[in-house]
C-alpha positions in Angstrom: -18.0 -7.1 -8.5 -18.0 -10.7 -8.4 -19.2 -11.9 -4.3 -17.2 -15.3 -3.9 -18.0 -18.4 -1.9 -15.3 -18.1 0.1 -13.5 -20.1 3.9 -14.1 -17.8 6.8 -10.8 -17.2 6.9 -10.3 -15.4 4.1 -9.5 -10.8 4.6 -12.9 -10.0 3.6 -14.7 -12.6 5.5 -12.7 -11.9 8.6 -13.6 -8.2 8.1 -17.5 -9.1 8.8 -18.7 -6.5 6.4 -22.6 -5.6 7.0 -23.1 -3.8 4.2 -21.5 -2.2 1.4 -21.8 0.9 -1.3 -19.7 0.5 -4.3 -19.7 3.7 -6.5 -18.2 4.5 -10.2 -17.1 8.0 -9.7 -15.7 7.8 -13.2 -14.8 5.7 -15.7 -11.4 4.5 -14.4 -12.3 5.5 -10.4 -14.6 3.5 -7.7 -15.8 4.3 -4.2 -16.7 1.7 -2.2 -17.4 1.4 1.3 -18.0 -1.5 4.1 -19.5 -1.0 6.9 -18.2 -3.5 9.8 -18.6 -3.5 13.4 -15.5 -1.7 13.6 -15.7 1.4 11.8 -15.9 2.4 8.1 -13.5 0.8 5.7 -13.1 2.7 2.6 -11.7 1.9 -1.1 -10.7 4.2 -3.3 -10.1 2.1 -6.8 -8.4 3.4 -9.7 -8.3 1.6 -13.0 -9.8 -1.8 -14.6 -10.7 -4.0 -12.0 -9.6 -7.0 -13.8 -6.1 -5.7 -13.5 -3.9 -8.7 -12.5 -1.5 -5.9 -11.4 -2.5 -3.7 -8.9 -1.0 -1.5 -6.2 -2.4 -1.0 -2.5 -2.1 2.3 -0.8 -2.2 3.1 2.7 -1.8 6.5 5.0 -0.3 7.1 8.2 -1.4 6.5 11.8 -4.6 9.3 11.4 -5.9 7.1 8.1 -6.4 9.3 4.9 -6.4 8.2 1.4 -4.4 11.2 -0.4 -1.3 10.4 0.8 1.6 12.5 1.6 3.7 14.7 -1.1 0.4 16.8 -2.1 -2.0 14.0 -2.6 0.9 11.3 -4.0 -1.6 8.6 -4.2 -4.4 10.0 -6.1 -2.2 11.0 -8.7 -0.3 7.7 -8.7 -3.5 5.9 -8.8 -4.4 8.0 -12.3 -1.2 7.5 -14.0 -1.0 3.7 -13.0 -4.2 3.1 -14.4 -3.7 5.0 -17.8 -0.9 1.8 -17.7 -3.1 -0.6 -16.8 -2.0 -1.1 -13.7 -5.2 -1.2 -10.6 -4.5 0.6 -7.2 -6.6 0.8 -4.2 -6.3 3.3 -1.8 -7.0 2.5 1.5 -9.0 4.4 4.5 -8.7 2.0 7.6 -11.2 1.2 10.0 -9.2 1.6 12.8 -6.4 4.1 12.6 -3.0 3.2 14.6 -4.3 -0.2 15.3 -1.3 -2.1 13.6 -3.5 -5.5 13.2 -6.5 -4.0 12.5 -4.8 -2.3 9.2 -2.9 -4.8 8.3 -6.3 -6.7 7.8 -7.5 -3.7 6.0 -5.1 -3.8 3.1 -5.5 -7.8 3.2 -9.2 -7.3 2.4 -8.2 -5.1 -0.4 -6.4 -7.5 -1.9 -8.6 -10.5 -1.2 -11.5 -7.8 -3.3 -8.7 -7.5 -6.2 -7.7 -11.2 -6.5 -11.4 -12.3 -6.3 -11.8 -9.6 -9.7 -8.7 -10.6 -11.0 -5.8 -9.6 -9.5 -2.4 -11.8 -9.1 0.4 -9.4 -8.4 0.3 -6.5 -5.6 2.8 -3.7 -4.8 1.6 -2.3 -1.5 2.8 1.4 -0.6 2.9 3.1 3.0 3.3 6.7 4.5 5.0 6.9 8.2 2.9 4.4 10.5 1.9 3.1 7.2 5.3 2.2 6.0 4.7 -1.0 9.3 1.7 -1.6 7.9 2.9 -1.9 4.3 5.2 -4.1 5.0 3.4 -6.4 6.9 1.1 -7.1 4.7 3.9 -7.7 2.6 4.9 -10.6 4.7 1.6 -11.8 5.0 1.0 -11.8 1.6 4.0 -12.6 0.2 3.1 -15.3 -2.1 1.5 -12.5 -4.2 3.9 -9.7 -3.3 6.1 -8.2 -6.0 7.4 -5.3 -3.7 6.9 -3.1 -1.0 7.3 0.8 -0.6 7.8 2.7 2.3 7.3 7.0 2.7 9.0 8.5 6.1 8.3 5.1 7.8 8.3 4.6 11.5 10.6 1.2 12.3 7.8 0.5 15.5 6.2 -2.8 13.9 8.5 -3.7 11.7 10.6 -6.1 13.5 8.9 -9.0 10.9 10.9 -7.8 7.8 13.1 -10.3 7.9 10.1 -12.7 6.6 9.3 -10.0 3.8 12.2 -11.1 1.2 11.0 -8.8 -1.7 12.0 -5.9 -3.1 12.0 -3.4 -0.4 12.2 1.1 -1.5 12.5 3.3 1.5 11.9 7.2 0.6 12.7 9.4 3.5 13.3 13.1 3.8 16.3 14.4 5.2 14.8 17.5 7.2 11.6 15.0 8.4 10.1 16.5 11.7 8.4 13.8 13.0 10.5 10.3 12.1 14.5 10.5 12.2 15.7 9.2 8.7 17.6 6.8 10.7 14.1 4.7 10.6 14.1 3.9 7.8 17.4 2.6 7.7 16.7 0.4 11.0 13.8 -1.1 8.7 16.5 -1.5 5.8 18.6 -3.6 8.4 15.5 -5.5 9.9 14.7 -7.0 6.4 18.2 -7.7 5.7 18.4 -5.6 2.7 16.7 -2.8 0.4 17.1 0.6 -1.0 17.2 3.7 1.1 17.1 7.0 -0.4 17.0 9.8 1.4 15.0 12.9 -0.3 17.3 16.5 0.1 15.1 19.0 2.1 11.9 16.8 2.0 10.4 17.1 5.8 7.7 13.9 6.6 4.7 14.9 4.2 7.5 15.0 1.6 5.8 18.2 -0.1 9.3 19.5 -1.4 10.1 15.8 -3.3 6.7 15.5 -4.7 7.4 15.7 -8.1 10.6 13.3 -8.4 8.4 11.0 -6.0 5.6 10.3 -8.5 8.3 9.7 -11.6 10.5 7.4 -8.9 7.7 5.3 -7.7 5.7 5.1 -11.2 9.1 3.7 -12.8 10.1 1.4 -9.9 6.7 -0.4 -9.6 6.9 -1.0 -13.4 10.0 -2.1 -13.4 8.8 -4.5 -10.5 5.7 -6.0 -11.9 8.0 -6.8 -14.8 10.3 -8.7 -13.1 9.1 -12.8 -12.7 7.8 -13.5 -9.2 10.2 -16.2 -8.1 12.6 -13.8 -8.5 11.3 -10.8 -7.3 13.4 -11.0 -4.2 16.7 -11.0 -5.7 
């Protein structure tokens, strides 16, 4: 992976990595890990890194890097690569630290754009779905759309700043967050699609197979639209 000279202000800089271990599982799959003064950050890196697309993953307020909906976000990772589209999924340093994640999945997109990438889609399960879509805001020069699973509306009072393409995915039987979340998130960024998932409860087990055909077609169709315009 190419190390840049880079300002101190840049994700990865300001995530004062000590040391790293970067790993090709397989062909189209990396592991890599940083060790900072604040815990263990971990990448999980599907496809070419030279992808100028790519797709940022994150899990809910416990970490993880499956995702919900019976590991979503491994298989998403596969199929998006077999399209040439990158995705990273992200194991935070600090679970349930709102910040602290946000900078997380800024670091993992400072790593992409350093290897190539231009264009990000980031994606976010329950406390995730805040984190998601602040980094959307803060990186919304470079943002082409943001995803939110079963989000929490706690942390998302920003959205308003995001003014991208914005898909909430909530189950109607969730245990955990009311639907009406992600609805209040809708509201707070002015505008986006809600669909709510028939029987799905939070892990969204029961939509799992419409979720990986839904999300696989909307961040194509996405990427594909120009960047200026991405927020219409």
């Amino acid at each position: 992976m190419p190390d840049d000279t880079a300002a101190p202000d840049r994700p990865l800089e300001r995530l004062r990595v000590l040391a790293k271990q970067d790993v090709l599982v397989t062909p189209l799959l990396r592991h890599i890990e940083g060790f900072t003064l604040e815990g263990l950050l971990t990448f999980l890196w599907h496809g070419d890194p030279q992808a100028e697309r790519v797709v940022l993953m994150c899990g809910g307020a416990m970490g993880g890097l499956l995702g919900p909906a019976n590991a979503l976000y491994h298989d998403l990772g596969e199929r998006l690569a077999a399209d040439g589209i990158g995705a990273i999924r992200v194991g935070y340093r600090r679970p349930n630290d709102l910040p602290a994640c946000v900078l997380d999945i800024a670091g993992a997109a400072d790593l992409a754009h350093r290897n190539g990438g231009r264009r990000f889609v980031v994606i976010g399960h329950s406390f995730g779905g805040a984190v998601a879509v602040n980094a959307g805001c803060m990186l919304r020069s470079v943002v082409a759309g943001v995803v939110t699973l079963s989000t929490q509306s706690a942390g998302c009072e920003s959205a308003a700043a995001l003014q991208r393409p914005l898909l909430l995915l909530h189950g109607d039987r969730d245990e955990l967050i009311p639907p009406m979340a992600s609805e209040m998130v809708r509201a707070l960024a002015g505008g986006g699609d809600v669909e709510m998932l028939p029987g799905a409860g939070h892990l969204l087990v029961e939509a799992a197979d419409h979720l990986r055909t839904r999300l696989q077609a909307w961040i194509t169709d996405v990427f594909a639209r120009p960047l200026e315009d991405a927020h219409a």
